[in-house]
C-alpha positions as CSV (number, residue, x, y, z in Angstrom):
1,X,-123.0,154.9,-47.5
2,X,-123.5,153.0,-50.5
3,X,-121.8,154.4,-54.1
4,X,-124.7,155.1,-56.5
5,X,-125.8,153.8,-59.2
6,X,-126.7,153.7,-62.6
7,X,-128.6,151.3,-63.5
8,X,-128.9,149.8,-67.0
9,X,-132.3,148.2,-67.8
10,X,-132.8,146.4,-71.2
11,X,-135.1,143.8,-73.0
12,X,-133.2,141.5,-75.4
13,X,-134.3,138.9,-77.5
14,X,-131.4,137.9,-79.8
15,X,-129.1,139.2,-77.8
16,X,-128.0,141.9,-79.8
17,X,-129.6,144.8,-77.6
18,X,-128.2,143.2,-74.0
19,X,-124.7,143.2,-76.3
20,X,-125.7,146.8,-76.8
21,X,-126.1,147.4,-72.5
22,X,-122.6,146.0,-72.1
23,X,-121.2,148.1,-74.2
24,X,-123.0,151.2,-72.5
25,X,-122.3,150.0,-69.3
26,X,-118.5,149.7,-70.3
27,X,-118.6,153.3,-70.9
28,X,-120.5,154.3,-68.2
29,X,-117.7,152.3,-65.7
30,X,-115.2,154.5,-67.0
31,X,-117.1,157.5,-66.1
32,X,-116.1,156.1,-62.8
33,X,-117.7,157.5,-59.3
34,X,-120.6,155.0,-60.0
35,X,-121.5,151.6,-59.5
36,X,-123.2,149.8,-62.8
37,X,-125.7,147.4,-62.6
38,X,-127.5,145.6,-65.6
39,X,-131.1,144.3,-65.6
40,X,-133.8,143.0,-67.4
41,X,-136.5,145.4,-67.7
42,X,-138.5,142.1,-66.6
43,X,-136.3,141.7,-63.3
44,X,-136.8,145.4,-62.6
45,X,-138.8,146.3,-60.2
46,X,-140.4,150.0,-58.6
47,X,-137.8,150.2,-55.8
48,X,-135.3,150.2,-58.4
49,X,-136.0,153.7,-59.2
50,X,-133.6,154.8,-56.8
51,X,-130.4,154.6,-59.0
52,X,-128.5,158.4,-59.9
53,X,-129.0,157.5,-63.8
54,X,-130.5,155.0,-66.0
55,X,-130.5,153.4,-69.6
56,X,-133.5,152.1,-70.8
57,X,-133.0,149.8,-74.0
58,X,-135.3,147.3,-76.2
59,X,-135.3,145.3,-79.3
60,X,-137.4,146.5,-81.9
61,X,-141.3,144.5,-81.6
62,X,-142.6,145.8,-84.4
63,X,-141.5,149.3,-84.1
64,X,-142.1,149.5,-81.0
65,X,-140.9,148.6,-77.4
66,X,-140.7,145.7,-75.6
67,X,-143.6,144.6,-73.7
68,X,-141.8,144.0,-70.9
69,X,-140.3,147.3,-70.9
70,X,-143.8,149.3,-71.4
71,X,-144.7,146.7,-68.5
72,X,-141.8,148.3,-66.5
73,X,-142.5,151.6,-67.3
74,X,-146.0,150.7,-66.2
75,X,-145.5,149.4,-62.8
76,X,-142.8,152.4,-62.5
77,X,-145.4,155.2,-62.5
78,X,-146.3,154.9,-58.8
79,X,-142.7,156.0,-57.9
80,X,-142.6,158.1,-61.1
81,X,-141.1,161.1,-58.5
82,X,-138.1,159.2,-57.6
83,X,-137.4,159.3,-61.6
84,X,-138.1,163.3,-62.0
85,X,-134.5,164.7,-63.5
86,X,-132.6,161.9,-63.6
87,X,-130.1,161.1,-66.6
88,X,-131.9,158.5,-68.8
89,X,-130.2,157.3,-71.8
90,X,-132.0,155.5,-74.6
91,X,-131.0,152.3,-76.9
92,X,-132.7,149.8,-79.3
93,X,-131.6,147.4,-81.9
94,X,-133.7,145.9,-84.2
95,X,-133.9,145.0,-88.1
96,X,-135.5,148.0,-88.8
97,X,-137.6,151.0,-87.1
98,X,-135.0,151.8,-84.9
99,X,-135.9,155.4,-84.5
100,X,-139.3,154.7,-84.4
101,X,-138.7,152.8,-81.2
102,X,-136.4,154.9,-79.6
103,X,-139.5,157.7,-80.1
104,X,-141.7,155.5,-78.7
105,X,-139.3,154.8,-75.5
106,X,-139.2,158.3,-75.5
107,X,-142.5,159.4,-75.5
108,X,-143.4,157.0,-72.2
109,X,-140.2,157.7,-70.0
110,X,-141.2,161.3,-71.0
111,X,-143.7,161.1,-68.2
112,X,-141.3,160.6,-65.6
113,X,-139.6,164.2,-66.4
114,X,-136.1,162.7,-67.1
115,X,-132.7,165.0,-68.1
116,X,-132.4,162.8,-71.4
117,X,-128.7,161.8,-72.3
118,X,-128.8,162.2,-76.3
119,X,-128.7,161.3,-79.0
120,X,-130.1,157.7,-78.1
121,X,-128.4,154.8,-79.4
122,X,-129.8,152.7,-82.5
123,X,-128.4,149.8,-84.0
124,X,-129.5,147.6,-86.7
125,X,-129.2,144.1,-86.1
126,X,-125.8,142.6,-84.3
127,X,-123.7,145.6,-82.6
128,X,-120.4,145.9,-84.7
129,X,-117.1,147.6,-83.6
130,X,-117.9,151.0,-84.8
131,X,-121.5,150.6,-83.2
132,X,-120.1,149.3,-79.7
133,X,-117.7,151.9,-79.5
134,X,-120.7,154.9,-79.9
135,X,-122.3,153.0,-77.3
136,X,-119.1,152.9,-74.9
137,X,-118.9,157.0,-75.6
138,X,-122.6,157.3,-74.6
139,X,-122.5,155.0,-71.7
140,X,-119.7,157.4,-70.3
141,X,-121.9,160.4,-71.2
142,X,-124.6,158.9,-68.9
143,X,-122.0,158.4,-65.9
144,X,-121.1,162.3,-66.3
145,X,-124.6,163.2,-66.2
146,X,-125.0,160.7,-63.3
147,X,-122.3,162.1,-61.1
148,X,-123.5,165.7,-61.2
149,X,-126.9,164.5,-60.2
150,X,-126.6,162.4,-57.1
């Protein structure tokens, strides 16, 4: 039997939001119990959906989400079942309208009935020390929620 998973899915630009995953995905390692996978939200596709938990991150386009991810979460609504309950985590970065972004994120993965992880993570620009290490803590609150789910 395979371990499960979280899976961390992100759209990046710049950089600065995959920088961001890492960090979450760190965290969420030393949850331990779990295997961690990054992906682009692009690369992701509906059979996916069976990881234990998942982190869905994006740059700020305009405050809002990537296309690509609102494309994912499009093309995830078939199998939106296999999402119902599940530990999601949210993350953006951006240059500004962070929180608008993570609301929007919010609002469309609130469809698949998650068991959010919060508070999401939001970052302006570049991800510094102090910013990585917040990520690292909620990456590792995601792999708690994540082993009490599978």
């Amino acid at each position: 039997m395979t371990e499960p998973k979280i899976l961390i899915i992100y759209a990046s630009r710049t950089g600065n939001t995959e920088k961001l995953a890492n960090a979450i995905a760190e965290g969420a390692k030393s949850a331990g119990g779990m295997r961690v996978e990054l992906k682009r939200a692009r690369d992701t596709k509906p059979s996916d959906a069976d990881a234990a938990a998942f982190a869905f991150g994006s740059y700020s386009a305009f405050e809002y989400m990537a296309g690509e991810l609102k494309s994912l979460f499009e093309d995830l609504y078939p199998v939106k079942d296999k999402l119902v309950g599940k530990p999601v985590l949210l993350f953006t970065t951006g240059q500004g309208g962070q929180s608008s972004v993570l609301a929007s994120i919010e609002k469309v993965v609130g469809i698949f009935n998650p068991n959010l992880v919060k508070p999401g993570v939001a970052v302006q620009g570049a991800p510094n020390d102090t910013d990585k290490a917040r990520a690292r803590e909620m990456g590792r609150k995601l792999g708690e929620a994540g082993k009490k789910a599978k």
